[in-house]
N, C-alpha and C positions, 0 to 999 in steps of 0.2 A: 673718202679717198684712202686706197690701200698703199700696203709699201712699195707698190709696182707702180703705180703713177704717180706718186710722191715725187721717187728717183725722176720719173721725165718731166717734173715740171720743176726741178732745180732751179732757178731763176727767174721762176715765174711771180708774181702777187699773188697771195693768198689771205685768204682771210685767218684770224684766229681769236676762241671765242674764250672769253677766261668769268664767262658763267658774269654774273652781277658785280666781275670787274670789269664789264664792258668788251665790245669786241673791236678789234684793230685787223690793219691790213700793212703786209710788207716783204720784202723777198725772202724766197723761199731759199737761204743760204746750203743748206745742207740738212741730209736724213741720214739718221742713224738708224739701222738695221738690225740689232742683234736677234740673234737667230735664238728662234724658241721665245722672244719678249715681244712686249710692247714696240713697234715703231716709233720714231719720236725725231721733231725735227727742228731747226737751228732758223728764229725768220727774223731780219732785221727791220723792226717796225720802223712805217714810214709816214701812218696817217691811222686815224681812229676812224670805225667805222660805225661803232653806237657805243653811246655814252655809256659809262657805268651808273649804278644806282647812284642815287648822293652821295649817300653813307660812305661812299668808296672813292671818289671825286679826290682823293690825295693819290691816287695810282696814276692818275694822268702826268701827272710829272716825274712819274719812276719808269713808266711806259715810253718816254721821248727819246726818238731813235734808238731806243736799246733792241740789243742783239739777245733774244730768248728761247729758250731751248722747250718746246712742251711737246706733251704725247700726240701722238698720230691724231689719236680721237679730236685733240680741239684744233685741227689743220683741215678747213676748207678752200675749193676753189671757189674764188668771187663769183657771185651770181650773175654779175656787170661788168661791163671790160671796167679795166684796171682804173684808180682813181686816180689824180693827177696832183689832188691838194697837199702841199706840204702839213707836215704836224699839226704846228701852229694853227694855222691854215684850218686843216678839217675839226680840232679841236674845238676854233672858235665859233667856225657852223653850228656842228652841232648842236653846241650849248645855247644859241642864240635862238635857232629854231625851236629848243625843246622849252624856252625863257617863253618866249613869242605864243605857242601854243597853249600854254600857262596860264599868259596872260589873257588870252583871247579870248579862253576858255572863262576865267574872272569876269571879264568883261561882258562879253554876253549876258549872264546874270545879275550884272550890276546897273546894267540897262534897264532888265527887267524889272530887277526892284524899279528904278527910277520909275519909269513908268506906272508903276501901282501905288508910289507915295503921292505920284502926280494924282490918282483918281481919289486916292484917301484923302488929298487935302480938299479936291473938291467936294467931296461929301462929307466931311468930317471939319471943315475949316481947319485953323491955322496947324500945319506939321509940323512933327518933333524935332528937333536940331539933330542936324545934321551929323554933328558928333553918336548922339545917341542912338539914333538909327543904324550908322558902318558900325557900330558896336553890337548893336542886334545882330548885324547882319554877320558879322565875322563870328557872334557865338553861334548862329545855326549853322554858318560855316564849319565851324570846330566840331557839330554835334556828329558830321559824316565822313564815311572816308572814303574816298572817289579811288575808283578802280577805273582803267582804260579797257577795254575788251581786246585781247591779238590773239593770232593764232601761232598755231607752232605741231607742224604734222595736219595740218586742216582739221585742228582739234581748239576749239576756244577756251582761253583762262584768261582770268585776270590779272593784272599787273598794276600796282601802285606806284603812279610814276618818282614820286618825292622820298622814297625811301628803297623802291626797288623789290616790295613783298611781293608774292606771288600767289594766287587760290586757284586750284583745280576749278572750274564753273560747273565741271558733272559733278553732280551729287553733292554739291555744295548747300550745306543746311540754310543761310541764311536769307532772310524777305532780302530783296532786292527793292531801289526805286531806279527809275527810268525817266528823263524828259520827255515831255508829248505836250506839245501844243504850250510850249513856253512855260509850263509846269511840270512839278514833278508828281510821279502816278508809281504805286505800289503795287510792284510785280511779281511773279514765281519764275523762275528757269521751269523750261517747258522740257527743251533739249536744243542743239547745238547752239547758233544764238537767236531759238526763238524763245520770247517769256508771254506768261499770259497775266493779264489784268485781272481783278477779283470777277467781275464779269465773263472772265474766259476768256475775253477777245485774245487773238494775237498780235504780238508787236515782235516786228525782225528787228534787229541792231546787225552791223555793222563792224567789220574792225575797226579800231580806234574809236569807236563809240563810247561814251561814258554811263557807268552804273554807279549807285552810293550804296553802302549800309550804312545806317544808324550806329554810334558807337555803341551805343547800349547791347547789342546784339552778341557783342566779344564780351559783356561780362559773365560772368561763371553763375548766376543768377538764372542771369534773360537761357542762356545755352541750358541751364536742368530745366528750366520751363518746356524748353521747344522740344525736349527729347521727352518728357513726361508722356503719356498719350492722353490725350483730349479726357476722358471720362476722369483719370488720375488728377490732372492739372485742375480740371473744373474744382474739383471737390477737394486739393488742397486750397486754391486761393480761397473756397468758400470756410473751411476752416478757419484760416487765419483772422480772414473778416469776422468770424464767429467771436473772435479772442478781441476782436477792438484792433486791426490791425491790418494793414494793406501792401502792398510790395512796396509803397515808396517809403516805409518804416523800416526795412532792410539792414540792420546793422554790418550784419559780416555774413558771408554765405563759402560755406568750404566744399567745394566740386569733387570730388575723388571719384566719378564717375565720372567726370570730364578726362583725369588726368590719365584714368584706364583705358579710356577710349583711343586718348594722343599716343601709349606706350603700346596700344593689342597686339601690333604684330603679328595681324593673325588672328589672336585670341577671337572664341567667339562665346564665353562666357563671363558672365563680370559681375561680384558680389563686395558688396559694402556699404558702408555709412556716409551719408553728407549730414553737415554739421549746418542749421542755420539758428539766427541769430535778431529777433525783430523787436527793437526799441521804442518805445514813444516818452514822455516826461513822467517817471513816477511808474512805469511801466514795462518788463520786459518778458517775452516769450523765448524759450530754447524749442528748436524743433529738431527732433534725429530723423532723418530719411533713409531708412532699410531697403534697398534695393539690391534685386536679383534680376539678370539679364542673363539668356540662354538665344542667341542668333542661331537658326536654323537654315536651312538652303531649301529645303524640302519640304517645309510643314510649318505651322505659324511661329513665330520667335512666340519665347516663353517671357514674360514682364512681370515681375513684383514689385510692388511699392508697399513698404508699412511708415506710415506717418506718426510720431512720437510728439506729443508736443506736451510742453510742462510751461505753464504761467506764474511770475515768482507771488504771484499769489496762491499759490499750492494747485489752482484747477488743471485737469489732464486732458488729455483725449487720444485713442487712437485708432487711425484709422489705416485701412488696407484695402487693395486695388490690384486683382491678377487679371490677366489678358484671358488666360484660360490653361486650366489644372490640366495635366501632364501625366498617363501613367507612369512615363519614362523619368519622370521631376523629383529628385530627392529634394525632400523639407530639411 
């Protein structure tokens, strides 16, 4: 909406959307016009129209009936005639809906377990207490983190409904899983919301359909593995195993290739050290990982890896991994 239809709809319901403070709806009291600025307009809220994140869930009582001035930009007209619920009123909706969904969402899977403890115990006689099992069951719960699938511009990302994060889904690095057929099945993003199963199959999803990753996936670890390239990664973990040593020995892993990638800005060149770190009883490994990265548009990116590793029993090794030598590639 520009400042020209702003001004005619004076008195109207509007929406307005204050980002992951949630959005509200209420009259459009006055627009302020200065010439050469931003537009920006005066709406006295009258009802909520989508929850804010949790995290933000204390705005809801700074938000009641207050009279607030914000830029043009977060002033829309309602997609639906006007709403009719007082504050309170739409407040309570929504959050009961968004409770309900929650749960539902819980519940479902909580059937299905039942149901498979029911065939375990028939095959297995007497089952584990009941305590111990929602204790399983809540730490593989804990192990993922459930992302909603919405659109916005008929472009699909993710949204974390319990805290409000958000993930781009194009070019999103991480394995995905997907429900199918009352389980869960580990999928790729294909493109918009189709993904494909290790078999290639495709599976369409759905807005508001649900996807998980793995927590392990966010750590700075699992993330230098997935960006390593295949021939690199083989032949460090086969290293490490050379040394007496596996990734679940992992003491401390320092990413500074992670942290270059989060700051590029642009960049499309990236040169540094990761620091790791792999323990067992009586036994420890340091590893330095030398890496060079050169992103190209027109010709294959440029990839080094040099592998440094020192055992504190004095033995070495090192190894190196290029994509492919470069006349253009300063050493």
């Amino acid at each position: 909406m520009n400042r020209q239809e702003a001004s005619k709809n004076i008195g109207s319901t509007v929406l307005i959307d204050q980002g992951k403070e949630g959005m509200y709806y209420g009259t459009l009291e006055e627009v302020y016009t200065p010439p050469q600025k931003t537009w920006s307009g005066e709406v006295k809220v009258s009802g909520l129209f989508e929850l804010p994140a949790i995290e933000h869930a204390k705005v809801l009582d700074e938000m009641k009936n207050r009279s607030v001035v914000v830029p043009g930009t977060k002033i829309h007209l309602l997609p639906a005639p006007s709403r009719s619920l007082d504050y309170n009123a739409s407040v309570h909706s929504a959050a009961e809906s968004a409770a309900d969904e929650l749960q539902s969402y819980i519940d479902d899977y909580s059937g299905y377990a039942e149901q498979w403890r029911e065939i375990a115990a028939r095959f297995g006689g007497a089952s584990k207490k009941t305590e111990s099992t929602n204790k399983a069951g809540n730490n593989e719960k804990n192990q993922y983190v459930y992302y909603r699938i919405e659109r916005k511009d008929r472009t699909p990302f993710l949204h974390e409904p319990t805290y409000g994060d958000e993930l781009e889904l194009e070019g999103c690095p991480f394995e995905f899983e997907v429900q199918k057929d009352s389980s869960w099945i580990t999928v790729s993003h294909d493109h918009g919301f189709v993904f494909k199963d290790a078999k290639k199959r495709t599976i369409s999803l759905q807005t508001g359909d649900f996807v998980r990753i793995h927590q392990e996936q966010f750590q700075p670890f699992t993330i230098l593995l997935n960006e390593l390239e295949h021939p690199s990664r083989k032949s460090f973990l086969q290293d490490i195993e050379d040394f007496g040593f596996t990734k679940t020995d992992l003491a401390d892993c320092h990413n500074r290739l992670l942290y270059e990638l989060l700051q590029a800005e642009g960049n499309s060149s990236f040169k540094g050290v990761n620091f790791l770190t792999f323990q067992k009883p009586g036994k420890t490994l340091l590893v330095q990982h030398h890496y060079e990265r050169k992103l190209k548009s027109q010709a294959q990116d440029y990839v080094y890896d040099r592998f440094e590793y020192t055992a504190d029993n004095g033995e070495r090794r090192i190894s190196t991994y290029t994509s492919a030598y470069t006349k253009d590639h300063e050493s």
